[in-house]
C-alpha positions, 0 to 999 in steps of 0.5 A: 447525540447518543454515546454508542452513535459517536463510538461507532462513527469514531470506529470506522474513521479508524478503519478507514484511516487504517486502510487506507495505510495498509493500500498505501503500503501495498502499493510502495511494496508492489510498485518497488517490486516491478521496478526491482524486475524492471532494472534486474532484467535491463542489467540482465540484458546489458549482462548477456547481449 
């Protein structure tokens, strides 16, 4: 097996473990953020009938 081979295998593994983290994290901060609206807007609505 040739050395520069491995490094670059061992380089994408990085970036795909890399981001996957960063979607993972999009994630919890975009579905925290609709379900923050979710529950302003409910209050809201409670709040004013």
């Amino acid at each position: 097996m040739n050395i520069e081979f491995i490094n670059e295998v061992r380089a994408s593994m990085n970036r795909n473990r890399q981001s996957a983290i960063n979607y993972r994290n999009n994630n919890d901060h975009s579905m925290r953020k609709i379900s923050v609206q979710m529950a302003l807007s409910k209050r809201r609505g409670i709040r004013y009938p």
